[in-house]
N, C-alpha and C positions, 0 to 999 in steps of 0.2 A: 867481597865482604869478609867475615870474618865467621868461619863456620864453624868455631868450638865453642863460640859463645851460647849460652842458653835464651829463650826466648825473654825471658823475667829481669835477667841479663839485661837483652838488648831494651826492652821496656824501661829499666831503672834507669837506664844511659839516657831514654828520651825523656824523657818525666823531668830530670834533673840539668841535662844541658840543651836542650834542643827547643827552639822556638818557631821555627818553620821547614816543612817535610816539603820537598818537590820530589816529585816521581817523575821518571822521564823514560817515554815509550817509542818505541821503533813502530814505522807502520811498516809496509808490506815490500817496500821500497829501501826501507834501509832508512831513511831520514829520521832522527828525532825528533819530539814534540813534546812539551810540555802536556803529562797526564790530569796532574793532579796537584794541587797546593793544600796543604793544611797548616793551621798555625797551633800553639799552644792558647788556649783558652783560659787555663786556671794553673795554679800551684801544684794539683796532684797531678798536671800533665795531660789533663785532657784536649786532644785532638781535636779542631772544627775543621773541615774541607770548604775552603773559602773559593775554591775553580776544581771543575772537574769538567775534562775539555770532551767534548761530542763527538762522538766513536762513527760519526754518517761519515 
């Protein structure tokens, strides 16, 4: 990433460009997965988590 940027920063970047968040997790083996999806909801950028994948 980018690690000089400030938190408020990286918030105004999502608020204003971003429409969907994938998070993507390593299990114990080394394979990725699909963690989490969220999309943008509204204008001021609010976040809904639409999948959030079962940690069993």
């Amino acid at each position: 990433g980018a690690p000089n940027l400030s938190i408020e920063c990286i918030r105004e970047w999502i608020r204003s460009s971003v429409d969907v968040i994938i998070q993507v997790e390593r299990d114990s083996s080394g394979h990725r997965h699909v963690g989490a999806i969220a999309q943008k909801t509204s204008a001021e950028g609010r976040l809904e988590v639409i999948y959030r994948r079962d940690s069993r």
